[in-house]
C-alpha positions in Angstrom: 21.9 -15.5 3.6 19.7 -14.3 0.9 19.4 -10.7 -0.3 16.4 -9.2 -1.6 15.9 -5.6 -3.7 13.1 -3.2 -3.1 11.6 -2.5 -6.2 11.3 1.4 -7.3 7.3 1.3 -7.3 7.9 4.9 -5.3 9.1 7.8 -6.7 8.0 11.1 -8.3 7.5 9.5 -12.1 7.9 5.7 -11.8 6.3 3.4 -14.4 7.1 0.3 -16.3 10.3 1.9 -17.4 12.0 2.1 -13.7 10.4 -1.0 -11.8 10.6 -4.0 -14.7 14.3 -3.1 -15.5 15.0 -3.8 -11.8 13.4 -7.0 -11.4 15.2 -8.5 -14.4 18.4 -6.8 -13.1 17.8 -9.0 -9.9 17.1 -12.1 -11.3 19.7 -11.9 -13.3 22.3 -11.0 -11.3 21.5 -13.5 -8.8 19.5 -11.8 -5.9 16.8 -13.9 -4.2 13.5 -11.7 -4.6 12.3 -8.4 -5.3 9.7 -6.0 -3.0 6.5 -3.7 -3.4 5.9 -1.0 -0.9 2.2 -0.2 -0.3 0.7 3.3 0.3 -2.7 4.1 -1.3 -3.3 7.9 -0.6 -0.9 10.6 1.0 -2.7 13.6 2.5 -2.0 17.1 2.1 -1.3 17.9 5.7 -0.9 14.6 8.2 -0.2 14.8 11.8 0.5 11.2 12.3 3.9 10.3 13.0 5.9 8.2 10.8 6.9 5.7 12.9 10.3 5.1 11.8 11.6 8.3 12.2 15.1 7.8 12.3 15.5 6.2 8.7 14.7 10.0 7.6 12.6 9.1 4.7 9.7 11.4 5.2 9.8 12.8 1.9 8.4 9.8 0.8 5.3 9.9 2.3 4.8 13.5 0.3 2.0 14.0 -1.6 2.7 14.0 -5.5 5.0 10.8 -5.0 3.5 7.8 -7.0 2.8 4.1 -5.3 2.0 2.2 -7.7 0.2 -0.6 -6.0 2.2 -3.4 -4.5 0.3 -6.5 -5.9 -0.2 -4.6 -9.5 3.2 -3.9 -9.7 4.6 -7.1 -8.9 2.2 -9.1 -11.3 3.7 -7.4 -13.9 6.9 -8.4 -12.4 6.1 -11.9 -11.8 5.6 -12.2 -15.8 8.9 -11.1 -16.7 10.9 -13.1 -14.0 11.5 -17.1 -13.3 13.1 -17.6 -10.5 13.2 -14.4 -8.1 10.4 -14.4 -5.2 8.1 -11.7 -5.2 6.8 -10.0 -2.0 5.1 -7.3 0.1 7.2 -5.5 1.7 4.8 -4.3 3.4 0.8 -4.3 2.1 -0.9 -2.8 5.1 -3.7 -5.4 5.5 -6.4 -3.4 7.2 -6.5 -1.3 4.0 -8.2 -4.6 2.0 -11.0 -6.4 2.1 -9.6 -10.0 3.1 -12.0 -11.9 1.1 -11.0 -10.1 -2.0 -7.7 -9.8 -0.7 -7.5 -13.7 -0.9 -8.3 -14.4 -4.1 -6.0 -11.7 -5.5 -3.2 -13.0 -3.5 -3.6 -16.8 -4.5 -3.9 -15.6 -8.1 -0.6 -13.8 -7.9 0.8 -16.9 -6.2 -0.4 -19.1 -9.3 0.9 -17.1 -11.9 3.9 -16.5 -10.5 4.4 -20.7 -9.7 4.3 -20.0 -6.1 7.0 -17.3 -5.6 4.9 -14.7 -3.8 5.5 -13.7 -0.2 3.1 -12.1 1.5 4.4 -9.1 4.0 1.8 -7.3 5.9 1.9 -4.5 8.6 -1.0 -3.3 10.4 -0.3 0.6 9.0 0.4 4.0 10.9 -1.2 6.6 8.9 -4.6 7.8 10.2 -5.3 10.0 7.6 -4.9 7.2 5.0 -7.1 5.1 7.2 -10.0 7.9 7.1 -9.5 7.9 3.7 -10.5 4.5 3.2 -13.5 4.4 5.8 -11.7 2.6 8.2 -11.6 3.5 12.1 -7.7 3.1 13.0 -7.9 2.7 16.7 -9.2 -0.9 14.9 -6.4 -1.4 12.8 -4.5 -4.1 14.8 -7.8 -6.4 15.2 -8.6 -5.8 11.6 -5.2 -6.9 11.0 -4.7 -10.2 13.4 -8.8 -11.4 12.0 -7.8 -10.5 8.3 -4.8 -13.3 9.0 -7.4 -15.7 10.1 -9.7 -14.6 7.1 -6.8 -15.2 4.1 -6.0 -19.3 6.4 -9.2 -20.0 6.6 -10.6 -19.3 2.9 -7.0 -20.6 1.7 -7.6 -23.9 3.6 -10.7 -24.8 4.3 -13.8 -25.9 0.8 -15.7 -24.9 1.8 -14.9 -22.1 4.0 -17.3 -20.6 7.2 -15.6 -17.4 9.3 -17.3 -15.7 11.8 -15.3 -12.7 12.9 -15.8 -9.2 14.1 -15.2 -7.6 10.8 -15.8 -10.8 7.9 -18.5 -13.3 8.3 -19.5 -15.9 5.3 -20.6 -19.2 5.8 -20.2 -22.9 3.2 -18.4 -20.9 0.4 -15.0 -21.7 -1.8 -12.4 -19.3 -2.9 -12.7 -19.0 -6.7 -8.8 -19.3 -6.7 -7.2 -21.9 -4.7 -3.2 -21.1 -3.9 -0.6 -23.3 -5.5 1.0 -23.0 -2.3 -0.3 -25.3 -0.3 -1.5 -23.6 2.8 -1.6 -20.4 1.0 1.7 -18.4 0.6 3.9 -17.4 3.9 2.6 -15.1 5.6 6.0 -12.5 7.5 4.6 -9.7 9.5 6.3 -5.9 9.5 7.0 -4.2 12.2 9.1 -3.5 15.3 6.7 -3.0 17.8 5.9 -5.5 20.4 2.4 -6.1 18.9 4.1 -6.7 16.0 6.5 -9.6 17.4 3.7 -10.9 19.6 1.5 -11.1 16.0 4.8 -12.7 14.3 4.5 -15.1 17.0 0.6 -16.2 16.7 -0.3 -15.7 13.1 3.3 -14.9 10.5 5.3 -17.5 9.0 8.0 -15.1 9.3 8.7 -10.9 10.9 10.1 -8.7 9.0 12.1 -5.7 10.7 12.9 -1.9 9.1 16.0 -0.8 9.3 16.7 -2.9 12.4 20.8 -2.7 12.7 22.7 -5.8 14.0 23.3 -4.5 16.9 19.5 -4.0 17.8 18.8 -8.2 16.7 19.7 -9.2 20.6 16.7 -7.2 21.7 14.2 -8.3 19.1 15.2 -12.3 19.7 14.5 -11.5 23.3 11.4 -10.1 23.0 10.5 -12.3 20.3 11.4 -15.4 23.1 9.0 -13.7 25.5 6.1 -13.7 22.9 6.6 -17.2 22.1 6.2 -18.0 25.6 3.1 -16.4 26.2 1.6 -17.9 22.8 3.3 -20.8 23.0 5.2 -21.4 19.8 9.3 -21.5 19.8 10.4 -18.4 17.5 13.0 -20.4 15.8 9.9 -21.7 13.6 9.7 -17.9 12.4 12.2 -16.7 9.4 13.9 -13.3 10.3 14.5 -10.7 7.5 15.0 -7.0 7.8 15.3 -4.3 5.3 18.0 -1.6 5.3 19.2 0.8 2.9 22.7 0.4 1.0 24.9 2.3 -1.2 28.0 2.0 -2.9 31.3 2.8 -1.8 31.5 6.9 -3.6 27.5 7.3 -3.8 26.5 8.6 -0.4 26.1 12.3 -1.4 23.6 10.8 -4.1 21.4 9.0 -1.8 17.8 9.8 -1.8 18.0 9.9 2.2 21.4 10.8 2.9 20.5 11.0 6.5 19.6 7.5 7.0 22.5 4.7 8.4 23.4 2.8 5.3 24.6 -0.4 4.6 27.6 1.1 2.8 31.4 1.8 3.6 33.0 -0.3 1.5 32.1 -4.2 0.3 34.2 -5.9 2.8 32.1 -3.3 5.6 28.7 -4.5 4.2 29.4 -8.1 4.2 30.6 -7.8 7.7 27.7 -6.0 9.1 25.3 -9.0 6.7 27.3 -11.4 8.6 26.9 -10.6 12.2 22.3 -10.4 11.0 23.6 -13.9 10.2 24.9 -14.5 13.1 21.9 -13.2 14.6 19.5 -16.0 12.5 18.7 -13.5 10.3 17.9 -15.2 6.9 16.8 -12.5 4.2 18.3 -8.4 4.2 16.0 -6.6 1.3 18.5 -3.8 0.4 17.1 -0.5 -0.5 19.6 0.5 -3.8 15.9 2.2 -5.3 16.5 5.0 -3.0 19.5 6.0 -5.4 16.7 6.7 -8.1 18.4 6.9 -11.0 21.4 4.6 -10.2 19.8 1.3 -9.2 21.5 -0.5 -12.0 24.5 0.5 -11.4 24.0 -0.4 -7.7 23.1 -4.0 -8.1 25.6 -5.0 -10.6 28.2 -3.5 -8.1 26.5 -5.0 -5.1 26.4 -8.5 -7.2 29.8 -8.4 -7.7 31.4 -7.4 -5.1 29.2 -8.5 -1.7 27.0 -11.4 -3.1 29.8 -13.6 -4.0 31.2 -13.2 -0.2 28.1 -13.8 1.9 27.9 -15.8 4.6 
C-alpha cells in the first residue's frame, strides 16, 4: 500500500511557506505522492450542497479561505521534489478549457519526469459554475467529452475532435506528454456516475472519505459498471482519501467532527489493512487539516504506521 499527503494549498494564509515544507517532508520521509485540491471561487452565500456532508468540512468552502491553484501549486512542488508523484486530488475538469488544459497538464508531466497524476471530478458547486460561464446541469458531459479531449490531443499528431463542447480539426499539441499515453487519468467521486465514468474513461477512482467498511459496496457497484461498459474493474487502481491524526491531537483537528484515521498506530494500520484487503492501493491522508502541525504529523505517521504497512 502506498500513502499519499494532501498538500496545505487550503487554508486562511497559505503560501510557499506552508505547502513546499510539506512536500519535501513527504519525500523525505518516504511517502509516495503529494495532492492539490482545486476550488477557484467561493461565493458569499451558496445553496448548493456539499456533497460530502458527513466529513464536516464546510468551513472550508468559506469565503476568505485561499486555494491556491492545484496545478500552480504543484509545479512549484514538482521543482523541489525527485521522487514523490504529484496529483489532483481533485481538479474539477468542467471548470478548464481541455485544449489548454492539455498542454498545461503534459507540461507539468514533463517537468516533473512523468510523476503527475491527474484526478478529476466533475464538481458540485453551482455558484462556482455560474461563476465561470458554465451551465452545471452540463457538467457531467463536459466532464466524460473533456476525457476524450485530453486522449485524443495527447495521442493522436495530428489531432481532429469533434465533440459537443471542443471541436478542432489536423492540429498537434504544442507539448507532447513524457508519459506515453498522457498521464493516468483516476476519477473522484462516490456517485454511481462517478464509478460508471471510472469504468469507461479513468485509469483509476478515487473515493472521499470512503471507510473500509463501505469498499464492499463500491467493488459491487463498480462490477456492475464494468458489465455494462464492458471492462473488468480490476484494470482500475483504487485510492481513497481520509483524514488522520495522531494519537493526543484530536481536539486540534481542523474538523474534529469528521471520522479520522487515528486511535493509536497499531488502530490506523489495521483499518489501512483491511482498504488493502479490499484492493485498495493508494490512502492520501489528510495530516494538512491539523494546520499548523503537519510536520509533526508526518514524521509521527512515518515512523510509526509506514514502517508496518501491509
Amino acid at each position: 500500500m502506498r500513502i499519499g499527503v494532501s498538500l496545505p494549498n487550503v487554508g486562511l494564509d497559505h503560501g510557499k511557506e506552508m505547502v513546499l515544507p510539506v512536500a519535501e517532508a513527504a519525500e523525505r520521509l518516504g511517502f509516495d505522492s503529494v495532492w492539490a485540491a482545486h476550488h477557484v471561487v467561493l461565493p458569499y452565500q451558496r445553496s448548493s450542497r456539499y456533497p460530502y456532508a458527513r466529513s464536516g468540512t464546510e468551513v472550508a468552502m468559506s469565503p476568505g479561505m485561499q486555494w491556491l491553484d492545484p496545478l500552480v501549486t504543484l509545479s512549484m512542488v514538482g521543482a523541489v521534489t525527485d521522487r514523490v508523484r504529484l496529483g489532483t486530488s481533485v481538479l474539477v475538469l468542467p471548470y478548464r478549457n481541455p485544449v489548454n488544459l492539455a498542454a498545461e497538464v503534459a507540461a507539468l508531466d514533463v517537468l516533473s519526469e512523468g510523476r503527475f497524476v491527474l484526478g478529476i471530478g466533475a464538481g458540485w458547486m453551482q455558484e462556482e459554475f455560474r461563476a465561470l460561464g458554465v451551465d452545471p446541469s452540463e457538467r457531467g458531459a463536459r466532464t466524460d467529452e473533456h476525457v476524450e479531449v485530453l486522449r485524443t490531443l495527447w495521442t493522436q499528431d495530428p489531432a481532429s475532435f469533434s465533440g459537443r463542447f471542443t471541436r478542432f480539426e489536423g492540429i498537434v499539441g504544442a507539448t507532447t506528454p513524457r508519459t506515453e499515453g498522457g498521464p493516468p487519468i483516476w476519477v473522484g467521486g462516490n456517485t454511481d456516475p462517478a464509478l460508471r465514468r471510472a469504468i469507461r474513461l479513468g485509469d483509476g477512482w478515487h473515493g472521499f472519505e470512503v471507510y473500509p467498511e463501505d469498499m464492499p459496496d463500491v467493488r459491487e457497484r463498480l462490477e456492475r459498471c464494468g458489465e455494462e461498459g464492458g471492462r473488468d474493474p480490476a484494470s482500475l487502481a483504487l485510492s481513497v482519501v481520509r483524514g488522520l491524526i495522531p494519537p493526543g491531537r484530536e481536539e486540534e483537528s481542523f474538523v474534529p467532527d469528521r471520522r479520522m484515521l487515528g486511535g493509536s498506530a497499531e488502530a490506523i494500520v489495521d483499518e489501512l489493512g483491511r482498504y488493502a484487503e479490499q484492493g485498495v492501493e493508494d490512502v492520501v491522508i489528510q495530516v494538512s487539516l491539523l494546520a499548523p502541525l503537519v510536520p509533526e504529523a508526518l514524521e509521527w505517521t512515518a515512523a510509526e504506521v509506514l514502517p508496518n504497512l501491509p
